[in-house]
C-alpha positions as CSV (number, residue, x, y, z in Angstrom):
1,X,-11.9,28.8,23.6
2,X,-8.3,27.7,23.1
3,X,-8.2,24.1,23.0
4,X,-5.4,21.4,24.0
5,X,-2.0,20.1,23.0
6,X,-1.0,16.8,22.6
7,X,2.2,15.6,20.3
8,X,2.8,13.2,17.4
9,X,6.5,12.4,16.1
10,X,7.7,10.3,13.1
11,X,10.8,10.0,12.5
12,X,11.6,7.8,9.5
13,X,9.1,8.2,7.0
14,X,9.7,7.8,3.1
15,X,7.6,10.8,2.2
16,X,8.9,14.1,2.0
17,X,6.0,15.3,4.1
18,X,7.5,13.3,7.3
19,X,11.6,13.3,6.3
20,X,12.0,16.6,8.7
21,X,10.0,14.4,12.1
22,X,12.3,13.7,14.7
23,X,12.4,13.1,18.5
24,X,11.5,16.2,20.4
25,X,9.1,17.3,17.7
26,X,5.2,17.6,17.6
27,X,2.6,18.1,14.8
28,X,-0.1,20.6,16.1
29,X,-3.4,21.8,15.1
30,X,-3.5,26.0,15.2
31,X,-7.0,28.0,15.0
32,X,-7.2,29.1,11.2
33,X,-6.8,25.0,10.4
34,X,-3.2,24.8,9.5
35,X,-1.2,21.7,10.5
36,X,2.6,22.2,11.4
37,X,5.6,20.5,12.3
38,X,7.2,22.1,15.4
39,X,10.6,21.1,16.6
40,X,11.3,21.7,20.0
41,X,15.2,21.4,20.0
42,X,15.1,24.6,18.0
43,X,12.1,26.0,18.2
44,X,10.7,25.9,14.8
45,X,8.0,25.2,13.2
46,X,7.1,24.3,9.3
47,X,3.6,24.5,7.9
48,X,2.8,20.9,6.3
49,X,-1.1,21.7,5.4
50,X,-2.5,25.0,4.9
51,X,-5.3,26.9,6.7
52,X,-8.6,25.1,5.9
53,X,-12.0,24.8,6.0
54,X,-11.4,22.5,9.0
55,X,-10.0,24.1,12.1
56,X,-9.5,20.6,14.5
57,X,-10.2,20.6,18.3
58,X,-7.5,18.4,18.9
59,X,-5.7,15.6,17.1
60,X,-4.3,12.1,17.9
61,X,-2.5,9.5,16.0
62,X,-3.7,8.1,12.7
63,X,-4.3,4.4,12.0
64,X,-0.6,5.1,10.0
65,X,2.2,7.2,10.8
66,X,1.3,9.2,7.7
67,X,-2.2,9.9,8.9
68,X,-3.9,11.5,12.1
69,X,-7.0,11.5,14.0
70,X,-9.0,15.0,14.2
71,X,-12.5,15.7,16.4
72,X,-14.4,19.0,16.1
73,X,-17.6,18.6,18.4
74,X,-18.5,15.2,18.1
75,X,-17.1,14.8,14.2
76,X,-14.3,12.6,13.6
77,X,-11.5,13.4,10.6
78,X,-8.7,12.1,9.0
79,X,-5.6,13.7,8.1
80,X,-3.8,12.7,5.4
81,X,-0.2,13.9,5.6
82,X,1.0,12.4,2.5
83,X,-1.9,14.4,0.2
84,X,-2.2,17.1,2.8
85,X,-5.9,16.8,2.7
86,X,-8.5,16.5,5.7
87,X,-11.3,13.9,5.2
88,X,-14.7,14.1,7.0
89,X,-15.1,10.6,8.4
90,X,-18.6,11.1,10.4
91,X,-20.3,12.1,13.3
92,X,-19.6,10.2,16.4
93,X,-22.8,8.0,17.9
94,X,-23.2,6.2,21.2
95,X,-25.8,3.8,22.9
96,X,-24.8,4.5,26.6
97,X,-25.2,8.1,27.0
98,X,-25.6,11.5,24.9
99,X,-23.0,12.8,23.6
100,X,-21.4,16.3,24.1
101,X,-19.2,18.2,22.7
102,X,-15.3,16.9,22.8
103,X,-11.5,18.8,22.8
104,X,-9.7,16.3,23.6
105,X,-8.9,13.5,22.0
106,X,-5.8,10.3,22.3
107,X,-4.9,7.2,20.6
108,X,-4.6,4.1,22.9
109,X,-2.7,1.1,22.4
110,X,-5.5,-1.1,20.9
111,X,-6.1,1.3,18.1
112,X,-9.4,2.8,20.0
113,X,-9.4,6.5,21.2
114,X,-9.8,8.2,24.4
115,X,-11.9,11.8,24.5
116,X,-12.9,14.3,27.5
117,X,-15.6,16.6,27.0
118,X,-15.6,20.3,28.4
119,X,-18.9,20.5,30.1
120,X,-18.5,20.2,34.1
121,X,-18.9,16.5,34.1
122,X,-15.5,16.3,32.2
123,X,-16.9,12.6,30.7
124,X,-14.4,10.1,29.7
125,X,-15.5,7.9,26.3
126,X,-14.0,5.5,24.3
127,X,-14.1,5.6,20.3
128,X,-13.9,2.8,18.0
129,X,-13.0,5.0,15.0
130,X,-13.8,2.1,12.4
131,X,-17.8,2.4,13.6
132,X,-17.5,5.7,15.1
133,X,-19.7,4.1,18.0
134,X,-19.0,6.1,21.6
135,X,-19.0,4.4,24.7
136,X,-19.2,6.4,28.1
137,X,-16.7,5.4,30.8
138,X,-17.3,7.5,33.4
139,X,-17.3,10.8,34.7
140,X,-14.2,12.7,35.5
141,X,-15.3,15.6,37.3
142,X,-12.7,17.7,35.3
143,X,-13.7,19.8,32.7
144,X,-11.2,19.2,29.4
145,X,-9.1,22.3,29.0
146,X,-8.1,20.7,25.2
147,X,-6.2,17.6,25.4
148,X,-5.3,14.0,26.3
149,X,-2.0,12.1,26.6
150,X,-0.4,9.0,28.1
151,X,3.2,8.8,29.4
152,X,4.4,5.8,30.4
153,X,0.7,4.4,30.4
154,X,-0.9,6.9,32.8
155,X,-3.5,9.0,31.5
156,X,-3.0,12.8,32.1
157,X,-5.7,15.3,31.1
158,X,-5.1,19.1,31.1
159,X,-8.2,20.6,32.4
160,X,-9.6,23.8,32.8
161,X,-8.3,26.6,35.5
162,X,-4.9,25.4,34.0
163,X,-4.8,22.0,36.1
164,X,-2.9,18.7,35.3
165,X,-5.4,15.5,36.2
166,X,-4.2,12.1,36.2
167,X,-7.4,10.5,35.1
168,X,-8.3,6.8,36.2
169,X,-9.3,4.6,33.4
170,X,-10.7,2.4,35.1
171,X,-12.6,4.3,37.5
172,X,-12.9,8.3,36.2
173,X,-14.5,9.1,39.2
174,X,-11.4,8.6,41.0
175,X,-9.1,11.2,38.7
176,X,-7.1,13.2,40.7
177,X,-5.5,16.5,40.6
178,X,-1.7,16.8,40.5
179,X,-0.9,20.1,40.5
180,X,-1.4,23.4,38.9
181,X,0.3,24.4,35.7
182,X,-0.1,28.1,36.2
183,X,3.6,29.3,37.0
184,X,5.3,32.5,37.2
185,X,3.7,34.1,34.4
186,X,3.0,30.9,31.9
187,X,-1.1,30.9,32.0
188,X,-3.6,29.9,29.5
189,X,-2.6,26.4,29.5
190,X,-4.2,24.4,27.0
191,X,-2.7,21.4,26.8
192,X,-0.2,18.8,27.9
193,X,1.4,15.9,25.9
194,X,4.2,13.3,26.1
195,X,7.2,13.4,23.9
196,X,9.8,11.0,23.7
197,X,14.1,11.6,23.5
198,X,17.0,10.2,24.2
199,X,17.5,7.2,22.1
200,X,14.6,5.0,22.2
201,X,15.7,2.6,19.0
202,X,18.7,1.6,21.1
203,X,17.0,0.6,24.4
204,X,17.3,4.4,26.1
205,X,13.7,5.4,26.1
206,X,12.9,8.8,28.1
207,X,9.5,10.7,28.4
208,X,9.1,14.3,28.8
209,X,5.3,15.9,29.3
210,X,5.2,19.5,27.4
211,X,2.5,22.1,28.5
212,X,1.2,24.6,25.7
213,X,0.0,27.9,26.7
214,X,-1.2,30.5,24.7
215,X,1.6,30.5,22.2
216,X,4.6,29.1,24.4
217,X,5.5,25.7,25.3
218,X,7.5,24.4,28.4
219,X,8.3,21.3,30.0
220,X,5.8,20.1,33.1
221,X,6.9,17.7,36.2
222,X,4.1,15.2,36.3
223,X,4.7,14.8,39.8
224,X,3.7,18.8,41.1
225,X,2.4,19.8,37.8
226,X,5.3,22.9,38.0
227,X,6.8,23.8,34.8
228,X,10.1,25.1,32.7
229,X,10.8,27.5,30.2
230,X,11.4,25.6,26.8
231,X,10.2,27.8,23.4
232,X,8.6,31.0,24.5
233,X,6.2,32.4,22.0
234,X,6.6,29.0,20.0
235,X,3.7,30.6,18.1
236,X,3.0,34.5,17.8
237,X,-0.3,34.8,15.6
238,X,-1.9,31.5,16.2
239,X,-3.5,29.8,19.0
240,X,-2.8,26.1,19.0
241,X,-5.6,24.0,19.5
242,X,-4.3,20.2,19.6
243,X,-1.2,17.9,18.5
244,X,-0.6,14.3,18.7
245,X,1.4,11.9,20.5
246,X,3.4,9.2,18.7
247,X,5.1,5.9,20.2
248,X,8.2,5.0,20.7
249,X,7.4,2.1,17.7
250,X,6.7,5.0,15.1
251,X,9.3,7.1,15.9
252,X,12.5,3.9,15.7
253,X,10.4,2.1,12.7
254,X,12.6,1.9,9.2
255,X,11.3,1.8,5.8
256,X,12.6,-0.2,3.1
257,X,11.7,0.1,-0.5
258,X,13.5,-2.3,-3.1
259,X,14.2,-0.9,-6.7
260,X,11.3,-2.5,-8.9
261,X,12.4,-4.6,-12.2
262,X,10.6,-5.2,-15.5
263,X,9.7,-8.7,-16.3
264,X,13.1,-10.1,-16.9
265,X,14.1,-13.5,-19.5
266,X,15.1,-16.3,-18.4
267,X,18.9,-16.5,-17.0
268,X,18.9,-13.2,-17.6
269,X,20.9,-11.1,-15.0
270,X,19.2,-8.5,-12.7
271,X,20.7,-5.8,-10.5
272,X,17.7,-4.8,-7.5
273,X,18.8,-2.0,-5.3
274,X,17.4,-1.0,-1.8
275,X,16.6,2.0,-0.4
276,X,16.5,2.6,3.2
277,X,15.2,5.4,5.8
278,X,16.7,6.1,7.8
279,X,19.5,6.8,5.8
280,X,22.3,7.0,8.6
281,X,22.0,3.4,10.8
282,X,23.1,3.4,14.5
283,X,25.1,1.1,13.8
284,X,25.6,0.1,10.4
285,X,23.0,-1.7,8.0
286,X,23.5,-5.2,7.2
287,X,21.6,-7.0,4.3
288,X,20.3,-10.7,3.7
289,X,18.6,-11.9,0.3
290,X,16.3,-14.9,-0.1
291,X,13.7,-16.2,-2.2
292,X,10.4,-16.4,-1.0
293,X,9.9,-19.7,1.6
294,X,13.6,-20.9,1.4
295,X,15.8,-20.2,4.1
296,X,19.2,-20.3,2.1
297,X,20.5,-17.0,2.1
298,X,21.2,-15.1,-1.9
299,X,23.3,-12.7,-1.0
300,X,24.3,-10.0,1.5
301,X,25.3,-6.8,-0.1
302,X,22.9,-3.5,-0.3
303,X,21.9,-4.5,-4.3
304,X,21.2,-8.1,-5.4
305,X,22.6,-9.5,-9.0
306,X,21.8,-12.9,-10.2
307,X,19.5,-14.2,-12.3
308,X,16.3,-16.2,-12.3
309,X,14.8,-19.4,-14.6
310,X,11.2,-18.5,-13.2
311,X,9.4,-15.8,-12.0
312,X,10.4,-15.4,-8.1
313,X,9.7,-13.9,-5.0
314,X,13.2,-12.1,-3.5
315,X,12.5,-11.1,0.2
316,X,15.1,-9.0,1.4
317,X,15.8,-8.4,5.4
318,X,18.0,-5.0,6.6
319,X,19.4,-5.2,9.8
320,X,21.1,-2.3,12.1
321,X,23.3,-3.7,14.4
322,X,22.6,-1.5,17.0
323,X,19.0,-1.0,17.2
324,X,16.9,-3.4,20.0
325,X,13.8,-5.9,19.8
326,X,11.6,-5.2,17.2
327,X,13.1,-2.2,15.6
328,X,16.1,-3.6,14.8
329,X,14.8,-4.8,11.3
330,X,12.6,-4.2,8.2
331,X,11.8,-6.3,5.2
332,X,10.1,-5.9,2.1
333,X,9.7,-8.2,-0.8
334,X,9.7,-7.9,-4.8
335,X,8.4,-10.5,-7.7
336,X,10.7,-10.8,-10.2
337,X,8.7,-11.9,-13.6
338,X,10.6,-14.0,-15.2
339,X,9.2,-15.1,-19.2
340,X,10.9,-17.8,-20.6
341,X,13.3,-17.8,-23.8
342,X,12.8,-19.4,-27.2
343,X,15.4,-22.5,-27.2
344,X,16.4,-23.3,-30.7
345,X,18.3,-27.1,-31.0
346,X,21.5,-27.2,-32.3
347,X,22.4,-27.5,-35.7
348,X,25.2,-29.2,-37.5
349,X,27.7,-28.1,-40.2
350,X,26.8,-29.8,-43.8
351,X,28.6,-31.1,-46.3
352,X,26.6,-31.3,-48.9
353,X,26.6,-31.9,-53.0
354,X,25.5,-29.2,-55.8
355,X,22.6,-28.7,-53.7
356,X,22.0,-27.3,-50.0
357,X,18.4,-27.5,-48.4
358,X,17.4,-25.9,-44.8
359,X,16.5,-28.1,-42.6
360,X,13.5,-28.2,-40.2
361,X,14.2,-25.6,-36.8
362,X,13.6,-27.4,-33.4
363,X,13.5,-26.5,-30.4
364,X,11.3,-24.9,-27.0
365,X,9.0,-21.9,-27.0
366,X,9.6,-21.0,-30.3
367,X,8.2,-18.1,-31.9
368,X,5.4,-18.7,-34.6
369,X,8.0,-18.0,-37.5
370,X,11.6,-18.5,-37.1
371,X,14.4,-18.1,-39.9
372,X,17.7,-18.6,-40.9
373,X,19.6,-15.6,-41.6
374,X,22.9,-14.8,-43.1
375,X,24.2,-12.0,-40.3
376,X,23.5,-12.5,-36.6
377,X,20.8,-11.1,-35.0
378,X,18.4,-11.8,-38.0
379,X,20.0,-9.4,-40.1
380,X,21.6,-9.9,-43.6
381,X,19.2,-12.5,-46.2
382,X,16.5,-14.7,-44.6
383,X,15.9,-18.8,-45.5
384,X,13.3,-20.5,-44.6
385,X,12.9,-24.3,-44.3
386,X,12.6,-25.7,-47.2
387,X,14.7,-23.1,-49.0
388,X,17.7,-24.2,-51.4
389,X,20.7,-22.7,-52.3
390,X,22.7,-24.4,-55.1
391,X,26.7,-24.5,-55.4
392,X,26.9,-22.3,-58.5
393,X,25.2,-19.4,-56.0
394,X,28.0,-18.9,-54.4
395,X,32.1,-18.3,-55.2
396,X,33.4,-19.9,-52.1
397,X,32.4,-21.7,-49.2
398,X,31.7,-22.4,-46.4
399,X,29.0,-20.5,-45.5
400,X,28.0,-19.5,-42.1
401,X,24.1,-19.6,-41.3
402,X,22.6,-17.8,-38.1
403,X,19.0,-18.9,-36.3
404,X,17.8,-16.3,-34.5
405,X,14.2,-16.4,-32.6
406,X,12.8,-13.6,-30.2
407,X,9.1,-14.1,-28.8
408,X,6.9,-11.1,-27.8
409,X,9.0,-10.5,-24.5
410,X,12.0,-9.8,-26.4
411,X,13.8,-13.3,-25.3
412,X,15.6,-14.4,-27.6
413,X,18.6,-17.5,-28.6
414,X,20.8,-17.6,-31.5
415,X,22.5,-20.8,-33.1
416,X,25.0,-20.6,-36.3
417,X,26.4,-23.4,-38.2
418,X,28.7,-23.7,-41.7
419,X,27.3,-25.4,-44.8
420,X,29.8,-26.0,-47.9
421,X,28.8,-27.2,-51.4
422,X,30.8,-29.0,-53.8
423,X,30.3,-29.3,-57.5
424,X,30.8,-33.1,-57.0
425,X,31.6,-35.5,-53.7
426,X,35.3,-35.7,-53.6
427,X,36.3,-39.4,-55.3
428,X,39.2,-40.9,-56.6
429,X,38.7,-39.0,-59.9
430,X,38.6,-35.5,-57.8
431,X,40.3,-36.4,-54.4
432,X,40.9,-32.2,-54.1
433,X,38.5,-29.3,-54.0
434,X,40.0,-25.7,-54.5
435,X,38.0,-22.4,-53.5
436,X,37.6,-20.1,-57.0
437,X,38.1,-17.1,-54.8
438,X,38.1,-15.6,-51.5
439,X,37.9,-12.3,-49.8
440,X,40.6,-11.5,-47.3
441,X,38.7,-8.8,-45.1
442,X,38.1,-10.0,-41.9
443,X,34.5,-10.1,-41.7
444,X,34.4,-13.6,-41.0
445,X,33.7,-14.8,-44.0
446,X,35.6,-16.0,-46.8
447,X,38.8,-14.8,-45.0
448,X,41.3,-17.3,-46.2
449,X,41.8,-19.5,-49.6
450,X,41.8,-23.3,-48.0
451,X,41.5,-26.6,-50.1
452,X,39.3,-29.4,-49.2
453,X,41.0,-32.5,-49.3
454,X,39.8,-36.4,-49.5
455,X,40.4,-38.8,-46.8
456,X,43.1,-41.0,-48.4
457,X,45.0,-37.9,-49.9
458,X,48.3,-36.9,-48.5
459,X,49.1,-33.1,-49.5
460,X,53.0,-32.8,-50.1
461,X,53.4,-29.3,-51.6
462,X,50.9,-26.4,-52.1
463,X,52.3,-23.3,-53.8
464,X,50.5,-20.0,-54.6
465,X,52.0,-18.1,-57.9
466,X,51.0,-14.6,-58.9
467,X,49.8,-14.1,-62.6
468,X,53.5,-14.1,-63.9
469,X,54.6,-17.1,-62.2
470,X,56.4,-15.8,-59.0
471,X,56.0,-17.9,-56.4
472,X,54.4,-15.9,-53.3
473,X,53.9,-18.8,-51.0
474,X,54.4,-22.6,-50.1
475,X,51.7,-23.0,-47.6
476,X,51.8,-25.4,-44.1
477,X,50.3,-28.9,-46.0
478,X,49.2,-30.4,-42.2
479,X,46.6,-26.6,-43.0
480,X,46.9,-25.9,-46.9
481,X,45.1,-22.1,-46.3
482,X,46.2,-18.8,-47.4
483,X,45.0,-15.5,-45.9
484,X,46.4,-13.2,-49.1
485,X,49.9,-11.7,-47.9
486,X,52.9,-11.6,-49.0
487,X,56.0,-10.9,-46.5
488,X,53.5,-9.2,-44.3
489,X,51.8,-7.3,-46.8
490,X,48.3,-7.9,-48.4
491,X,48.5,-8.3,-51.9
492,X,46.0,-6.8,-54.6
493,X,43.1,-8.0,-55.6
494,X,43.7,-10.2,-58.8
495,X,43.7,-13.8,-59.9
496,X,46.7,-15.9,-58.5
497,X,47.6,-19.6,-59.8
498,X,48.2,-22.9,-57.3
499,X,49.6,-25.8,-57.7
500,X,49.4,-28.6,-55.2
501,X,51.2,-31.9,-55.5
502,X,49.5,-34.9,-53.2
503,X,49.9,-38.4,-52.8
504,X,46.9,-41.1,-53.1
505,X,48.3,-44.6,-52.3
506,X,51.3,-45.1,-54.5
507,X,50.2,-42.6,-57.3
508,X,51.8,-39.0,-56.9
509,X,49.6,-36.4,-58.9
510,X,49.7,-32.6,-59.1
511,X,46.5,-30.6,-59.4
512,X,47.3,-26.7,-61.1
513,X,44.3,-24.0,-61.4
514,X,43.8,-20.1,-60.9
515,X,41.7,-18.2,-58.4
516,X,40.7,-14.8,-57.4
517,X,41.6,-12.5,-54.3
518,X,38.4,-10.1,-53.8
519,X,38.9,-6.8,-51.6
């Protein structure tokens, strides 16, 4: 026989199985085991799981709203929407009566489910679906015609001979018989369900009860049991032999996923974004950012930047402005792994004579090996501690050193510092030190000729001559430095002569040498 109708909606799922649910819209159960989507504002309906193995009685919501309840005799399913896959949970048991064989089958509000069988009795039984254990309630005296559902917390059974019962809970003896759903020419009716419209995530909650028969579907007044025309020959080839009803809570809830992040380093900023479904808001969406247990609010735009010193817990809360009570928002919560970087103690710029040695590195969560490198980044030639470089290795000076550590997370810190040599500690003997060459090329290094002048010396004159005595330059003597230019424009590489006249208490001397310009 045909069996029973009874609707499910979702409206706001993430998946793309449930993105087309909306109010006014049911899944259903047909004869070759398919399970559809059928919208009833347009009359349409889209195939989400192929015909089966499995053809299902009737079908009620699913501890999720990406799952539903299925019952084929006395064997329970569950439908996975998501995988589009039915699962054999069991066969149904029960200590206070035998059990029959059901078609109709609803969800009620503590998670348990209601069923009717078809025999004459029309027995009413509760299902605890974790246990599968059936308990008998009483007898209806209404044969199921296919299906179960609730509007606005009554109980309505479509039973055979095309009747609408309004079945007592309580007491099922006492069901009664509202009306006949039989009406000028719409026979065959198989099931009834309650669907909810206008706009229930706002406050404006309205039911409607839907008849199936054969094919067709109209709307029934639960007062006579009389129906209206709504999709005529909804469904041509197929019978349809259950649905589902959904809540008001599945069809407003909102789902909010936040953009997940990589273990991050330490101060290190983060962008997280959010995605939310519905994508339009009634209203409009507002956002509020916190870390897990503090009240003091991040930030309150739809993506969070900031940084961390430790990993953290960011709870974010989305709020549309027009939605009521308990749909109005979602949260949803991330951990941010935070490792933390190498921290390498500062080093200071040396002075040193004839011989320069590298010092011991310092510092927190350092690496196993750390170096000293002549580029940044631990590029260019590597020290260790320990390692000496004498004056003689190098033309000119001061030289700039780079520590650069990076554990297994990638963090990482960098410190430079300058080191210059001398041939001998400036003294009254040699009160003034002159670079033997320099290289003008803006890389950082090297980029100017500049003396190096004793404390008690007093520079009066330094002059820069070109090999045939022509005197290019008198430089600043408060910053005796040259960067290799003459009237704007950067002479060749060659050697060039000084000659600096300075003052140490009353004696005035002049120091004269060469040098050479490197390109």
């Amino acid at each position: 026989m045909l069996r029973a109708i009874a609707i499910i909606l979702f409206c706001v799922a993430l998946t793309p199985v449930l993105q087309a649910q909306t109010r006014n819209s049911a899944y259903l159960s047909l004869s070759d085991g398919s399970i559809v989507l059928a919208n009833f504002d347009d009359c349409t309906v889209e195939e989400l799981i192929g015909p089966g193995s499995f053809v299902m009685f009737d079908i009620a919501e699913g501890p999720t709203n990406r799952t539903l309840y299925g019952i084929f005799g006395a064997t329970l399913f569950l439908i996975d929407l998501d995988a589009g896959v039915i699962n054999q949970m069991g066969n149904l048991t029960s200590s206070s009566g035998p059990l029959r064989s059901f078609n109709s089958l609803v969800k009620d509000t503590d998670g348990s489910l209601l069923a009717v069988t078809d025999d004459i009795s029309g027995s009413l039984f509760r299902i605890d679906p974790n246990t599968l254990e059936s308990t008998f309630l009483g007898a209806t005296n209404y044969p199921s015609g296919g299906d179960l559902s609730f509007i606005e917390g009554d109980l309505y059974l479509s039973a055979l001979n095309d009747n609408l019962v309004k079945v007592n809970i309580a007491d099922p003896p006492s069901s009664v018989l509202v009306g006949n759903m039989n009406d000028s020419g719409f026979s065959f009716v198989f099931g009834v369900v309650s669907v909810v419209s206008g706009e229930p995530c706002t406050g404006n909650i309205e039911y409607t009860m839907i008849a199936t028969g054969a094919g067709s579907v109209r709307t029934v007044n639960i007062e006579t049991g009389q129906t209206q025309e709504l999709c005529t020959n909804l469904l041509n080839s197929q019978a349809i032999f259950g649905a589902a009803e959904v809540s008001v809570s599945t069809i407003c809830s909102m789902s909010l996923d936040l953009q997940p992040v990589s273990s991050v380093c330490a101060g290190e900023i983060i962008s997280i974004s959010t995605q939310i479904s519905p994508e339009e808001a009634f209203g409009s969406y507002t956002y509020e950012w916190y870390k897990e247990g503090d009240t003091s609010v991040l930030g309150t735009a739809a993506q969070f930047t900031g940084s961390f010193d430790e990993t953290t817990t960011l709870r974010c809360i989305v709020t549309d402005t027009d939605r009521v009570g308990e749909f109005r928002s979602v949260e949803a919560s991330l951990t941010v792994e935070v490792n933390q970087k190498p921290v390498i103690d500062a080093i200071e710029d040396f002075r040193v004579v004839e011989t320069f040695t590298f010092p011991e590195i310092t510092g927190d969560n350092l690496p196993e090996s750390v170096l000293f490198y002549t580029d940044e980044r631990g590029q260019g030639d590597a020290y260790s501690t320990g390692d000496e470089i004498r004056y003689s290795a190098r033309e000119s000076y001061p030289l700039t050193f780079f520590v650069y550590a990076e554990n297994e997370s990638f963090c990482n810190d960098e410190i430079s510092f300058q080191v210059s040599i001398i041939s001998e500690e400036l003294s009254d003997s040699n009160p003034i030190s002159a670079p033997r060459f320099f290289t003008p090329n803006g890389d950082g290094y090297h980029d100017s000729w500049q003396i190096q002048i004793a404390g008690d010396v007093r520079v009066e004159g330094v002059y820069i001559f070109d090999r045939f005595g022509k005197l290019l330059k008198q430089l600043d003597t408060s910053n005796p430095s040259w960067d290799g230019t003459y009237r704007g424009k950067q002479m060749p590489a060659t050697d060039y002569w000084y000659l600096i006249s300075y003052r140490q208490g009353d004696s005035v001397s002049e120091l004269k040498g060469n040098f050479t310009l490197k390109r």
